[in-house]
ROTOR-540443 format. One record per residue (C-alpha): residue number from 1; residue in three letters; x, z, y. Coordinates in pm, 1 decimal, padded with zeros to 6 digits, always signed. Each point is the difference from the previous one (the first is absolute). Example, Ala and Ser with C-alpha at 12.3 -4.5 7.8 and 13.67 -1.06 7.14 Angstrom:
2
+-----+------+----------+----------+----------+
: pos : code :     east :       up :    north :
+-----+------+----------+----------+----------+
:   1 :  ALA : +01230.0 : +00780.0 : -00450.0 :
:   2 :  SER : +00137.0 : -00066.0 : +00344.0 :
+-----+------+----------+----------+----------+
END
This chain:
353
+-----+------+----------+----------+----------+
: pos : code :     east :       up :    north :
+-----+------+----------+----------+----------+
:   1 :  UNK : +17068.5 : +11626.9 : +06199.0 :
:   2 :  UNK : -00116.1 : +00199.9 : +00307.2 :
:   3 :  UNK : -00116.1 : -00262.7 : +00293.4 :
:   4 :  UNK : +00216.5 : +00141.3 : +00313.7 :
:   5 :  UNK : -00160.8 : +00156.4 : +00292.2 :
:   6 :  UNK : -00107.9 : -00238.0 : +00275.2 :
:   7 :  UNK : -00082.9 : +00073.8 : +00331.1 :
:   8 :  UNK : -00266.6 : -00221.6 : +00131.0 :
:   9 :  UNK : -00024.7 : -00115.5 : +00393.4 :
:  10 :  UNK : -00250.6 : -00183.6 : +00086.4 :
:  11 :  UNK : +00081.3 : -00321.2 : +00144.3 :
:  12 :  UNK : -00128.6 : +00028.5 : +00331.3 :
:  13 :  UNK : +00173.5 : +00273.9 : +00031.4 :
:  14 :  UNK : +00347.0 : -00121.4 : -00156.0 :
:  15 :  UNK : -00029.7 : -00317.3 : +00274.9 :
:  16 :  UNK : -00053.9 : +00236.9 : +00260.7 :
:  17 :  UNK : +00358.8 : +00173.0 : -00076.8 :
:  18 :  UNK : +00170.1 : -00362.3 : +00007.9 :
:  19 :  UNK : -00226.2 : -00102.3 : +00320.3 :
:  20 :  UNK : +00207.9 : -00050.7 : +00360.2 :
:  21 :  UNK : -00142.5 : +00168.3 : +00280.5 :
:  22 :  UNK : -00160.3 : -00216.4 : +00231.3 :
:  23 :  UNK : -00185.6 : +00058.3 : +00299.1 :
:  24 :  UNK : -00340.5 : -00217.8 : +00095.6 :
:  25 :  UNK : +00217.2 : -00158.0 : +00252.3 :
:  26 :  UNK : +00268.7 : -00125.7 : -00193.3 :
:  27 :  UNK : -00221.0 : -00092.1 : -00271.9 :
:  28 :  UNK : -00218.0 : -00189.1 : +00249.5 :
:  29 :  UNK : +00278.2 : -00203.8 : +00091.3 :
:  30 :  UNK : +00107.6 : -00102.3 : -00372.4 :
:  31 :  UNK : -00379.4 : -00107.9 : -00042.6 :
:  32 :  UNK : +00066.4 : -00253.6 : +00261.4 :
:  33 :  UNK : +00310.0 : -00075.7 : +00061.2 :
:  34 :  UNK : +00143.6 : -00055.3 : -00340.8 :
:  35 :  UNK : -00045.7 : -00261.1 : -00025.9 :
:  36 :  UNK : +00060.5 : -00193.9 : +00299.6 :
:  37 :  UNK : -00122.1 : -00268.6 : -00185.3 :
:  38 :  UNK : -00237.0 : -00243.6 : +00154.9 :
:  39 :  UNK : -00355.7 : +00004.3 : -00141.1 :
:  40 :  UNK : -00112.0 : -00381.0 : +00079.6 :
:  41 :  UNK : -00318.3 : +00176.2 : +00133.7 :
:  42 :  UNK : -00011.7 : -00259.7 : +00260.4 :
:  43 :  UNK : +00186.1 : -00360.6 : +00064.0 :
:  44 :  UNK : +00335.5 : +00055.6 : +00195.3 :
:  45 :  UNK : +00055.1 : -00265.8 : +00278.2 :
:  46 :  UNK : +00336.4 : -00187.6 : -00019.9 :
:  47 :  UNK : -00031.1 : -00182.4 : +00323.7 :
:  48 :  UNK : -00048.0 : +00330.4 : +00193.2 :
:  49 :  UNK : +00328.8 : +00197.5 : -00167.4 :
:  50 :  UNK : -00184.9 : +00197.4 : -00222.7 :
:  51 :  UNK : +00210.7 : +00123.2 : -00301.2 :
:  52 :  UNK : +00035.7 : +00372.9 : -00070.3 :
:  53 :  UNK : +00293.6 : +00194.4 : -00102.5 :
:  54 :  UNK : -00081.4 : +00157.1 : -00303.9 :
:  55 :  UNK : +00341.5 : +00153.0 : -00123.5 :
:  56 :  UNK : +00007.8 : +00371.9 : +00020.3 :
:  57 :  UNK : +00366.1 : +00028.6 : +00052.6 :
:  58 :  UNK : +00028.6 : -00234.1 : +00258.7 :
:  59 :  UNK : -00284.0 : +00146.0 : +00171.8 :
:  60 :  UNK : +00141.8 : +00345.1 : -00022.3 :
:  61 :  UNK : +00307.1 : -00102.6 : +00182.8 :
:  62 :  UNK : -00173.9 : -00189.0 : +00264.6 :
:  63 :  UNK : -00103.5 : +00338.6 : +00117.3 :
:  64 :  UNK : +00267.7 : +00193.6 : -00135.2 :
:  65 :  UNK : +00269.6 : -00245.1 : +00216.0 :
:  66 :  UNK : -00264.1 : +00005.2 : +00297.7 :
:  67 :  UNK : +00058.6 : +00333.8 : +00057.6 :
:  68 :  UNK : -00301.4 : +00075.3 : +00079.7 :
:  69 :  UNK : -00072.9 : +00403.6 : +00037.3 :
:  70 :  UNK : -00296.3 : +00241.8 : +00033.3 :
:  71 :  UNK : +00000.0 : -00032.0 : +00376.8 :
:  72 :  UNK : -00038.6 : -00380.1 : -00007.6 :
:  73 :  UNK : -00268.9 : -00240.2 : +00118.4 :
:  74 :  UNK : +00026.4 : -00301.4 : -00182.1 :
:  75 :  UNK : -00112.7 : -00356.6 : +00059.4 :
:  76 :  UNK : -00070.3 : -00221.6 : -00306.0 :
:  77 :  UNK : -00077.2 : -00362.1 : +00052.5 :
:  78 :  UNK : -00186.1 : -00182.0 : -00287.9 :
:  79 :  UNK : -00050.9 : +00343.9 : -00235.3 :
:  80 :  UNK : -00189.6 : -00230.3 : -00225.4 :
:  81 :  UNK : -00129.6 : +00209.9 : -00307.3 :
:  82 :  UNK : +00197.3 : +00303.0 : +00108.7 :
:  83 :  UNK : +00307.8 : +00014.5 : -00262.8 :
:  84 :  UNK : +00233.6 : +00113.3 : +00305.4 :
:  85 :  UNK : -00217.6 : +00127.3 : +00196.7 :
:  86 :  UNK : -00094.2 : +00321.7 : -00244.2 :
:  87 :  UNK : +00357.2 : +00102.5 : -00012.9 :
:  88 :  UNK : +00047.4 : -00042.4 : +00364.6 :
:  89 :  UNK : -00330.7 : +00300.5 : +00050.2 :
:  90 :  UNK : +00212.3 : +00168.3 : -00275.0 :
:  91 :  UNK : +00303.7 : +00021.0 : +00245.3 :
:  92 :  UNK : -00136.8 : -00070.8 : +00362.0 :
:  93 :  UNK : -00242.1 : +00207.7 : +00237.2 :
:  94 :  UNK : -00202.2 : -00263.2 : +00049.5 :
:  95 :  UNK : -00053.7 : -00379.1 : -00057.8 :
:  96 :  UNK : -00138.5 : -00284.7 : +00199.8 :
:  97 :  UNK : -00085.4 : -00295.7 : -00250.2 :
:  98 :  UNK : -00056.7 : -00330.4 : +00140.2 :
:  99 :  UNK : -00171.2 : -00230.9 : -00182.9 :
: 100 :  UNK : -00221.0 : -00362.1 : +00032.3 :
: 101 :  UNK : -00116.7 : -00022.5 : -00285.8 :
: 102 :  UNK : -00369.2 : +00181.7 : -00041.4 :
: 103 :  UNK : +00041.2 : -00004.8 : -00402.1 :
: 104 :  UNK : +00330.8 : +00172.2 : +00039.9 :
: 105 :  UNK : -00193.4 : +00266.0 : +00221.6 :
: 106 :  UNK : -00198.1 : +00114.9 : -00197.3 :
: 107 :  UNK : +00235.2 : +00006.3 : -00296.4 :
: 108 :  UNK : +00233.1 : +00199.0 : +00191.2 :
: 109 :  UNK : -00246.9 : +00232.5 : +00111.8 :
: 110 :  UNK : -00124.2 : +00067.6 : -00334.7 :
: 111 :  UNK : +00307.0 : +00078.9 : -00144.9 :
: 112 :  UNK : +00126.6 : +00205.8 : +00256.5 :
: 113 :  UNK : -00354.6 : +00183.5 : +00048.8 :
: 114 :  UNK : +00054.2 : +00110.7 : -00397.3 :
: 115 :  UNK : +00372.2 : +00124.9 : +00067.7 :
: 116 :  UNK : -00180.7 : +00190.1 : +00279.3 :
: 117 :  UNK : +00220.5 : -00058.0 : +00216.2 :
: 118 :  UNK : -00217.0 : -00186.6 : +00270.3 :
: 119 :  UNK : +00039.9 : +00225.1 : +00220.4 :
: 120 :  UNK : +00356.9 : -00119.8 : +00067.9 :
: 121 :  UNK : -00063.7 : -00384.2 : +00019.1 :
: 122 :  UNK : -00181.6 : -00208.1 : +00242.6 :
: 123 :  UNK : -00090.6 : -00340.1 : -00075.4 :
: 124 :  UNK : -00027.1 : -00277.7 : +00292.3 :
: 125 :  UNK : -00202.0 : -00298.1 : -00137.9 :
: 126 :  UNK : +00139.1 : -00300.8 : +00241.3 :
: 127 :  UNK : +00324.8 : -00221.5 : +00032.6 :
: 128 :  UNK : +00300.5 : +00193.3 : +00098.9 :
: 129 :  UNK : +00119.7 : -00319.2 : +00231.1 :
: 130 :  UNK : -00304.4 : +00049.5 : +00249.3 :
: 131 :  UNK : -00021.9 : +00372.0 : +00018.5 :
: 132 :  UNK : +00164.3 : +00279.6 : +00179.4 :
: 133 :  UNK : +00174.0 : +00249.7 : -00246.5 :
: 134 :  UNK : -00080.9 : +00371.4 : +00048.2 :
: 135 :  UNK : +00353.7 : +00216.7 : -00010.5 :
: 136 :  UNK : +00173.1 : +00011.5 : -00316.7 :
: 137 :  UNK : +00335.9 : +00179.6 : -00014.2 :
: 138 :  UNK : +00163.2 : -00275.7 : -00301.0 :
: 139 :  UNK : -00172.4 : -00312.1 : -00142.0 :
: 140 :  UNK : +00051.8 : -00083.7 : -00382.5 :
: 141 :  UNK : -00195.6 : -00305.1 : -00127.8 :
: 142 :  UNK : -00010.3 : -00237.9 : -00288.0 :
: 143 :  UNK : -00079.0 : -00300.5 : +00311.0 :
: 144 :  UNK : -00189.9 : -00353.8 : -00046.6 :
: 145 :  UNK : +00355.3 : -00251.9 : +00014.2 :
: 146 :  UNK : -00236.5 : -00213.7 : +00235.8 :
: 147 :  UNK : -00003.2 : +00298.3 : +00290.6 :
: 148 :  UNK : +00341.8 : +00113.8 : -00085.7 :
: 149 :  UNK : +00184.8 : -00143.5 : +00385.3 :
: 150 :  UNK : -00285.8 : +00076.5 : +00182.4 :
: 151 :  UNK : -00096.8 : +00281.3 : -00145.3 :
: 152 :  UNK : +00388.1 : +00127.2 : +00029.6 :
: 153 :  UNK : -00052.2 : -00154.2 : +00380.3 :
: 154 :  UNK : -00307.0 : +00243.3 : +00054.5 :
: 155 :  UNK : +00213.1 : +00322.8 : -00086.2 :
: 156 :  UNK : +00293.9 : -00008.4 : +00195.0 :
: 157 :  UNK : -00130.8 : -00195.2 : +00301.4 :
: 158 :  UNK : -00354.0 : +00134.8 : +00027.8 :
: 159 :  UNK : +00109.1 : +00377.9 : +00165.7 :
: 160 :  UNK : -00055.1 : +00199.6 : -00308.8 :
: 161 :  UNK : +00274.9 : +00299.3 : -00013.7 :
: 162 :  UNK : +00077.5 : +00047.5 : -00414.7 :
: 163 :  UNK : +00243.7 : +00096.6 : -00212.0 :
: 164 :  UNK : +00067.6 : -00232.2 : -00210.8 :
: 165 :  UNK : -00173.9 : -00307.6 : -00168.5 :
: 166 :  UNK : +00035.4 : -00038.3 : -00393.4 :
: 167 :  UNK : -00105.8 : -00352.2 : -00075.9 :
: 168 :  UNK : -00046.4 : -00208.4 : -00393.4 :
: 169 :  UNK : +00076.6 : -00354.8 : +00123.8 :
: 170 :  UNK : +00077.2 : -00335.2 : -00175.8 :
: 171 :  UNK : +00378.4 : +00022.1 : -00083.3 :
: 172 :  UNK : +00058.3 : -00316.5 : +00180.1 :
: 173 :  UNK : -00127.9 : +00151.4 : +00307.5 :
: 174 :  UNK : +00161.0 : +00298.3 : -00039.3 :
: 175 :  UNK : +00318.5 : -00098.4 : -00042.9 :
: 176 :  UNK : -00010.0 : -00220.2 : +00305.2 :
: 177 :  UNK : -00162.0 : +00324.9 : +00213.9 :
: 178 :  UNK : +00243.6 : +00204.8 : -00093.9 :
: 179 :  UNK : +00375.2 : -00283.5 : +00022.6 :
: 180 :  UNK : +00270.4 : +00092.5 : +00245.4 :
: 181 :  UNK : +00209.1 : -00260.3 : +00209.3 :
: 182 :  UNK : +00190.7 : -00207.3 : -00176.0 :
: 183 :  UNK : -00225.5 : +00076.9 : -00293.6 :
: 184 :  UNK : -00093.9 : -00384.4 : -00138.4 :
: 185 :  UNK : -00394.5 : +00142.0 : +00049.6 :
: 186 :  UNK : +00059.3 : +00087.9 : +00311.8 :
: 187 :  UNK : -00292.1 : -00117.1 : +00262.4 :
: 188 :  UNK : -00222.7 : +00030.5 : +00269.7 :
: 189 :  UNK : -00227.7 : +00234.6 : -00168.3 :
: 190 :  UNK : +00298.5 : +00227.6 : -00076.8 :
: 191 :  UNK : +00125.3 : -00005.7 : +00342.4 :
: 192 :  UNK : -00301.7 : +00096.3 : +00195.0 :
: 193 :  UNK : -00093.3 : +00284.4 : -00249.7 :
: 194 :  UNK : +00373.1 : +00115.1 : +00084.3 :
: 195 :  UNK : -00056.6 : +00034.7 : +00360.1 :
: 196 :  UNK : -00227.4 : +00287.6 : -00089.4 :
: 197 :  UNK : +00038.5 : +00147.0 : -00320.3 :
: 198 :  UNK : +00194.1 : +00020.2 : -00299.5 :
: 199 :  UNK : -00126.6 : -00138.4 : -00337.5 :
: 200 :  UNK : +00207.5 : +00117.1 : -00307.8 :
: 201 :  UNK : -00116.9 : -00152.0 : -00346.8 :
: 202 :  UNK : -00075.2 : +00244.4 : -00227.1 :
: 203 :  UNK : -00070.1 : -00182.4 : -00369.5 :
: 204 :  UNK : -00122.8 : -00289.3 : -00174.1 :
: 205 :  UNK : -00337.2 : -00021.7 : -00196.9 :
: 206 :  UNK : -00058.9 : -00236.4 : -00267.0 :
: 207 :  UNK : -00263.5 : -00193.6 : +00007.6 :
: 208 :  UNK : -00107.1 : +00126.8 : -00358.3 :
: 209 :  UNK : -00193.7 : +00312.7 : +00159.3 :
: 210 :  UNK : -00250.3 : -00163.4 : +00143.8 :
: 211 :  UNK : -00351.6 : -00105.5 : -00069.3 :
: 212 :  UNK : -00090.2 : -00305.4 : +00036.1 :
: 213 :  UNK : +00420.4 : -00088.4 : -00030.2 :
: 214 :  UNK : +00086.3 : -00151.0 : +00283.1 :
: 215 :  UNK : +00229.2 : -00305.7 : +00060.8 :
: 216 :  UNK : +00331.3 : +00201.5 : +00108.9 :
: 217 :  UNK : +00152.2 : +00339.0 : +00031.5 :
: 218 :  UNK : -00009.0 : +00241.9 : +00219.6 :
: 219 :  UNK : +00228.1 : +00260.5 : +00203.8 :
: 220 :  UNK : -00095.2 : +00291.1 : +00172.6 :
: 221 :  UNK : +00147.5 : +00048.7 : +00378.2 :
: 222 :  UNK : +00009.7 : +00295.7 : +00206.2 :
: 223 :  UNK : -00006.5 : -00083.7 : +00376.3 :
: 224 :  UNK : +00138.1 : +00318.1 : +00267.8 :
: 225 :  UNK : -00087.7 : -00077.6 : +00330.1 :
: 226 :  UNK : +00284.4 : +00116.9 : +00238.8 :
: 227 :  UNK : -00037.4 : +00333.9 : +00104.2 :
: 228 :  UNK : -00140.8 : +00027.8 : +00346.6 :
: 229 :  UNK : +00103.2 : -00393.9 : +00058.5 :
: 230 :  UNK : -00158.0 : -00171.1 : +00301.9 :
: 231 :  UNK : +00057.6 : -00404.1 : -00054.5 :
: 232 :  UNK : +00304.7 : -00041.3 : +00246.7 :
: 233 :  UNK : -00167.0 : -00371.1 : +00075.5 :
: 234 :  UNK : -00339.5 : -00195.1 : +00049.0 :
: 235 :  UNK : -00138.6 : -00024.2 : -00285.0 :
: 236 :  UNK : -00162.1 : -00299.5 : +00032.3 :
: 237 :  UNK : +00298.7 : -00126.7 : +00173.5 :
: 238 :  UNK : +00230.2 : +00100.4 : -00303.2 :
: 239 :  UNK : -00243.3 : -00184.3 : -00272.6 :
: 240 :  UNK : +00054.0 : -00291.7 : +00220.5 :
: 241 :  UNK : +00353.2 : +00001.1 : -00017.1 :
: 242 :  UNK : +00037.3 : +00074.4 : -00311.5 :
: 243 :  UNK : -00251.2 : -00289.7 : -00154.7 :
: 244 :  UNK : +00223.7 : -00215.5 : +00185.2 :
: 245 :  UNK : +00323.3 : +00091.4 : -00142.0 :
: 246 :  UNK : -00085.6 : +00039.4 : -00386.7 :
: 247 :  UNK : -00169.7 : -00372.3 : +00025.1 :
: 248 :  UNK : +00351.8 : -00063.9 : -00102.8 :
: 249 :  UNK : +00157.5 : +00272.2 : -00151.5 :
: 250 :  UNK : +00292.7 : -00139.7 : -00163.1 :
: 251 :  UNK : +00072.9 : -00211.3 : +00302.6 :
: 252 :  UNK : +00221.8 : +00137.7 : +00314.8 :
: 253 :  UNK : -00238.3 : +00103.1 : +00250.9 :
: 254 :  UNK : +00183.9 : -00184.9 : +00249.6 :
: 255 :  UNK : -00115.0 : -00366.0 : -00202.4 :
: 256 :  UNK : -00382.2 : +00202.7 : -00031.3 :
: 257 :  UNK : -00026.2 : +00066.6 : +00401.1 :
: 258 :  UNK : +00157.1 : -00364.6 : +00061.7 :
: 259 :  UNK : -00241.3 : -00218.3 : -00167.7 :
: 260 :  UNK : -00198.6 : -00192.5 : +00286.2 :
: 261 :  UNK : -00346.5 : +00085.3 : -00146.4 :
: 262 :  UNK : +00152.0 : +00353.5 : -00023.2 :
: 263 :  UNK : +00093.2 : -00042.3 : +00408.9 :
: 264 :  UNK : -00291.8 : -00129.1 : +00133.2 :
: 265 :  UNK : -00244.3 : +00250.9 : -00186.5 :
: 266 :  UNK : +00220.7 : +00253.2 : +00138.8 :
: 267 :  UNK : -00022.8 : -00097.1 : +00340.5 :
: 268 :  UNK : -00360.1 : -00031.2 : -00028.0 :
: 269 :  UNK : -00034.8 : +00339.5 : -00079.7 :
: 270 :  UNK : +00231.7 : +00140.1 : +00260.1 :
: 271 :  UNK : -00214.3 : -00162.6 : +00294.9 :
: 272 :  UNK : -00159.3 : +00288.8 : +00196.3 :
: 273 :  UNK : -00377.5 : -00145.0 : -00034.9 :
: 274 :  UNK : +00028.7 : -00003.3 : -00400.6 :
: 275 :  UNK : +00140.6 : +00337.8 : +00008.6 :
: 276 :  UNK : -00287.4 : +00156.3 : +00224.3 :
: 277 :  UNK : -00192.6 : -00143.6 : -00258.5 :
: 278 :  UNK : +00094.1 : +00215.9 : -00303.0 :
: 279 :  UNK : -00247.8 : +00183.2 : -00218.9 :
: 280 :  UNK : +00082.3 : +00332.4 : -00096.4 :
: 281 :  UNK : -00272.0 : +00062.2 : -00263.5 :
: 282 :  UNK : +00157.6 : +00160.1 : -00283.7 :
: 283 :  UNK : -00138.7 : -00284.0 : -00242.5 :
: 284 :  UNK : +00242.1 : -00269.6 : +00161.3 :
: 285 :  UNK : +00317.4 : +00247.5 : -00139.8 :
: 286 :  UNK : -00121.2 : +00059.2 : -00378.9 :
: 287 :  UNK : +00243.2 : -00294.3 : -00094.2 :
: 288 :  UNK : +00305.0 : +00148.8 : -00174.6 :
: 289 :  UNK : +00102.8 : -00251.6 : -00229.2 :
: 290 :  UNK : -00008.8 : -00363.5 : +00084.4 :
: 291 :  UNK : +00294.2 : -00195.2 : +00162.7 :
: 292 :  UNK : -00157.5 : -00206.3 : +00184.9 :
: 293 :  UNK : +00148.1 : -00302.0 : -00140.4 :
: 294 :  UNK : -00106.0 : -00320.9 : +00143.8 :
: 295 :  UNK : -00268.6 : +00112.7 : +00178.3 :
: 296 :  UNK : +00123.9 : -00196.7 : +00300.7 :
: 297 :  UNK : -00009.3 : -00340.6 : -00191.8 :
: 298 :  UNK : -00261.0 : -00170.2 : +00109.7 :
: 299 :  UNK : -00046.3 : +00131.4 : +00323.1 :
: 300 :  UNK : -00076.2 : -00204.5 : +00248.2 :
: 301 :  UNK : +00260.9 : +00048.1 : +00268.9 :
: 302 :  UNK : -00122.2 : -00007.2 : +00380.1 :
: 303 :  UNK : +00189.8 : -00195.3 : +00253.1 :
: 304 :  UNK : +00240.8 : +00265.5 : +00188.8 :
: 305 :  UNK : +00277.0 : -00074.3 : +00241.1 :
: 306 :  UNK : +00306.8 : -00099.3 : -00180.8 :
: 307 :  UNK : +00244.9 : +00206.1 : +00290.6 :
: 308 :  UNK : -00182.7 : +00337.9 : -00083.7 :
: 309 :  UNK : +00041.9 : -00062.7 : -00395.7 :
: 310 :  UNK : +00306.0 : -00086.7 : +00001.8 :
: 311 :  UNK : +00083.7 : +00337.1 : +00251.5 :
: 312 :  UNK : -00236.3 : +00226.6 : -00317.4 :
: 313 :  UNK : +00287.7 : -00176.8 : -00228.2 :
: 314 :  UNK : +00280.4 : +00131.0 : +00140.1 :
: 315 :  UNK : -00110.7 : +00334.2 : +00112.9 :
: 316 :  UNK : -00089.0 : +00023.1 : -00458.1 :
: 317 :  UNK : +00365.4 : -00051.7 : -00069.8 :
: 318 :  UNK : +00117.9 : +00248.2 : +00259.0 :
: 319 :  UNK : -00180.4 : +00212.2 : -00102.2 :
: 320 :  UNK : +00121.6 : -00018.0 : -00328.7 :
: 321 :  UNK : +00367.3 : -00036.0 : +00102.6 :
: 322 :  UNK : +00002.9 : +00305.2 : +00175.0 :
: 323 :  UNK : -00144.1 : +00220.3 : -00284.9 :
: 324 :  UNK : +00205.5 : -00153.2 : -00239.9 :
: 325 :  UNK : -00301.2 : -00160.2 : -00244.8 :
: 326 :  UNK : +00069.7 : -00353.6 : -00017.9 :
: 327 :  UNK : +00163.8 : +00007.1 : -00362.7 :
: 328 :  UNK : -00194.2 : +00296.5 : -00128.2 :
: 329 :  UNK : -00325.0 : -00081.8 : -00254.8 :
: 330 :  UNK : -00299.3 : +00196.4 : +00001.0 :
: 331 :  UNK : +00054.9 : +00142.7 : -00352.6 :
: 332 :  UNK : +00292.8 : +00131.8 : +00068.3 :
: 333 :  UNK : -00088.5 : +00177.2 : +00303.1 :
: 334 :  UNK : -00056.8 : +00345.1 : +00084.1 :
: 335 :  UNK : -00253.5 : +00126.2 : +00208.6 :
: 336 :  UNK : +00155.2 : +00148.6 : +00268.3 :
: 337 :  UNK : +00181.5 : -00348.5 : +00090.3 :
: 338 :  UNK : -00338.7 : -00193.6 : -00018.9 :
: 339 :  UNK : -00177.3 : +00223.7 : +00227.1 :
: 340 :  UNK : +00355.6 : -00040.7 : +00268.7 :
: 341 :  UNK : -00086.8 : -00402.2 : -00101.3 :
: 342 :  UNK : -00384.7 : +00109.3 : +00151.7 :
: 343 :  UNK : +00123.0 : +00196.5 : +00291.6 :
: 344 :  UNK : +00220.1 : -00214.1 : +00100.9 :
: 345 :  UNK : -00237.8 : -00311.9 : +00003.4 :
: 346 :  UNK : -00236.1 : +00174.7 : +00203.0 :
: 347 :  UNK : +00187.5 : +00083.1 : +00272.4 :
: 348 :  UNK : +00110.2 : -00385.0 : +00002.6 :
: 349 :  UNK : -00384.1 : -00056.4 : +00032.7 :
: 350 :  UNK : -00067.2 : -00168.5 : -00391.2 :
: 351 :  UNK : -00282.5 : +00177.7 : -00187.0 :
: 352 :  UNK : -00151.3 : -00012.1 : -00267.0 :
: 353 :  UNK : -00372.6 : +00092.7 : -00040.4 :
+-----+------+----------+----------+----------+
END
C-alpha cells in the first residue's frame, strides 16, 4: 500500500498562519495589564484605603462610562499600581497621577515606562488634600474612602473649572452623595453637593475585585458641576445653615430652630462682633458631611439679656411663618426653598457662620 503524499510545514511556520496580528503596543499592554492581578510585591496598607481594583471588566468601564476622549486631561487620585491608570493613557491625552505612596511611585512608573507611554503621564509624589491641582479637563479615580468628603469638598469648592468627576466610592457613601429629597438617605452631604453640581450614580462594584478585599462594596459616582454656576449664596454662610438644619433631619425645622440651645447659639452668632470675626480660609469649609448633632451640648452658655433673647425668638418663627417652613423637614426639602429659608433669615439679621 502506497503511503499518501504529505506536504510538510514546518511548525514555525504553520503557527505563524494561525498567529493574530499584534502590534508592540498592544502586545505591551497584554504583558502588563492582563492580569490586573496584584503581585504582593509589597505589603498593602488597610488603614490608609489601599485595595486595588483588579477586575478587567470593571476597569474597562470605569473609563469606558467616564467618557474620557483623546483631548482629555485627566486627574487620578490614588493610581496605586496603575491597573486604571494604563487604560486611561490608552484613551486620554494626557494623565496627572496623584499618588502618596513612594512604593506605589515607583511601581507605577515602571510599568508605565515599559508601555512607553511616559510621555503621557505625570506623577505628583505628595497628598492630594494639601496640594494645588494643575488643570485637568475630567477626574476619574479609584479614591482612599478616608478622603472621599473632603476630597469631593476640594473639587467643586476649590475654583477648578472640569468636566466632570468620575469617582469609585464606598456604596454607603455613594448612595447617600447621590439621594434626592424625600429619598430616606437624604442629608447634609447630599444637599450641599446639590447646590453646585449634579452627582448621578453610575454602578455598583462588589467588593470581590479587590485586593486586599475590603469590608464593603463599592459604587462608582459621576459628579457634573453646573455649567457656568456661580454659588447664588455665601458659602460659608450656606454650610452654616445647612449643618443646622440636618442636625435633625426627620424633625420639622420649625421644632430644630426652636430648641433654646438652638436659640441662643444662634443669637450668638448673629451679634455683629462674632461675625467680623469670621475666618474665610478655605480649610474651615472642607466639612461636607457631619450634622452637627449635639455639638452645642455642653456648651457653656454666657449670661445675655433675657429681653434681647427672647426678641432673637420671635423674629426665628417669623421668619419661618412667612416662608412657609415651619412643618417642612430637612429631608424632604428642596434646595431652592432652603436657600429662600437662608435669604430670608439674613435679612431678619440671624446667621449662621
Amino acid at each position: 500500500m502506497k503511503t499518501p503524499l504529505r506536504f510538510l510545514i514546518p511548525t514555525s511556520k504553520l503557527l505563524s498562519l494561525h498567529k493574530p496580528h499584534i502590534t508592540p503596543l498592544s502586545q505591551s499592554f497584554l504583558l502588563h495589564t492582563s492580569p490586573d492581578s496584584w503581585d504582593r510585591r509589597f505589603p498593602l496598607h488597610r488603614p490608609r484605603g489601599q485595595h486595588i481594583l483588579t477586575n478587567p471588566r470593571v476597569l474597562d468601564a470605569i473609563v469606558r462610562k467616564a467618557g474620557v476622549g483623546s483631548d482629555d486631561s485627566v486627574l487620578e487620585v490614588g493610581p496605586g499600581t496603575g491597573n486604571l491608570t494604563v487604560r486611561l493613557l490608552g484613551a486620554a491625552r494626557h494623565v496627572t497621577a496623584v499618588e502618596i505612596d513612594e512604593r506605589m511611585v515607583e511601581a507605577l512608573k515602571e510599568r508605565v515606562e515599559n508601555l512607553g507611554l511616559s510621555h503621557k503621564l505625570t506623577v505628583i509624589r505628595g497628598d492630594a488634600m494639601k496640594m494645588q491641582f494643575p488643570y485637568f479637563s475630567t477626574c476619574v479615580a479609584n479614591i482612599p474612602y478616608g478622603i472621599s468628603s473632603p476630597l469631593i469638598a476640594k473639587l467643586l469648592f476649590g475654583q477648578y473649572q472640569f468636566r466632570t468627576a468620575t469617582l469609585l466610592l464606598q456604596k454607603e457613601f455613594a448612595y447617600r452623595l447621590t439621594a434626592l429629597p424625600g429619598d430616606s438617605e437624604y442629608n447634609r452631604l447630599a444637599a450641599n453637593i446639590r447646590l453646585v453640581a449634579e452627582a448621578e450614580l453610575i454602578m455598583d462594584v462588589s467588593k470581590r475585585d479587590f485586593a486586599p478585599v475590603p469590608k464593603v462594596d463599592s459604587s462608582l459616582v459621576t459628579i457634573r458641576p453646573r455649567s457656568g454656576s456661580i454659588i447664588p449664596v455665601d458659602l460659608k454662610e450656606w454650610l452654616g445653615f445647612t449643618r443646622v438644619c440636618f442636625s435633625k433631619k426627620n424633625k420639622t425645622l420649625g421644632a430644630i430652630f426652636k430648641q433654646k440651645r438652638m436659640v441662643l447659639e444662634l443669637f450668638k452668632r448673629s451679634r455683629p462682633e462674632k461675625k467680623n470675626c469670621i475666618n474665610g480660609e478655605f480649610e474651615n469649609i472642607v466639612d461636607l458631611e457631619s450634622d452637627g448633632e449635639g455639638e452645642s451640648e455642653g456648651k457653656e452658655i454666657k449670661q445675655v439679656d433675657p429681653h434681647e433673647l427672647g426678641l432673637f425668638r420671635e423674629t426665628i418663627g417669623k421668619v419661618l411663618e412667612k416662608v412657609g417652613s415651619n412643618e417642612k423637614r430637612p429631608s424632604k426639602i428642596t434646595n431652592e426653598d432652603l436657600l429662600c429659608l437662608l435669604r430670608a433669615f439674613n435679612q431678619e439679621g440671624v446667621f449662621f457662620q
